[in-house]
N, C-alpha and C positions, 0 to 999 in steps of 0.2 A: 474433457468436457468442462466447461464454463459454469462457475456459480451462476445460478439466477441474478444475484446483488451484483455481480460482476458484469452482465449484461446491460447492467442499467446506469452504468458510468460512464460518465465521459473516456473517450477513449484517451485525454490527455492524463486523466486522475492513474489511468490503468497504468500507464508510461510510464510516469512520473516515480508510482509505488513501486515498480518493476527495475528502475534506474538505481533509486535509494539502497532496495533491496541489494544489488547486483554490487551496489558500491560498498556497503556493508558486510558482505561478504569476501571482498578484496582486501577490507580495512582500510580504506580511503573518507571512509564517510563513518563515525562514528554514533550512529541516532539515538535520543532521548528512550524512543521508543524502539524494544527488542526485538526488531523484525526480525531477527534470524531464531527465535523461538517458536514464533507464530509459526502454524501449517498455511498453504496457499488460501485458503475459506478465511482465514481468522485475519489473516493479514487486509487482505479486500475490505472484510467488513469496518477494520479498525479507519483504512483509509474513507468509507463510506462515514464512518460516526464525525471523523476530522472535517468533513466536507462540510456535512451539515451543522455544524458549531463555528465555520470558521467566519469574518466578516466581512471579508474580500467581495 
């Protein structure tokens, strides 16, 4: 089942956070931010908080 906050992204944001995720756990992709700490919920919302700060 889908977070609520999850339902309401873009489906690129979702991609995108799922990509990083997946590289990071390869060790391909080293992020600022500890995605492989975060549970599935916490992850979503941190990419949801990036969304809304960024200036693109």
């Amino acid at each position: 089942m889908m977070a609520p906050l999850r339902n309401r992204l873009g489906r690129e944001i979702v991609a995108m956070g799922q990509c990083l995720r997946s590289w990071s756990k390869a060790g391909i992709y080293m992020p600022s931010l500890p995605l492989l700490n975060l549970s599935d919920d916490q992850w979503v919302d941190v990419l949801a908080s990036l969304k809304d700060t960024s200036d693109f």
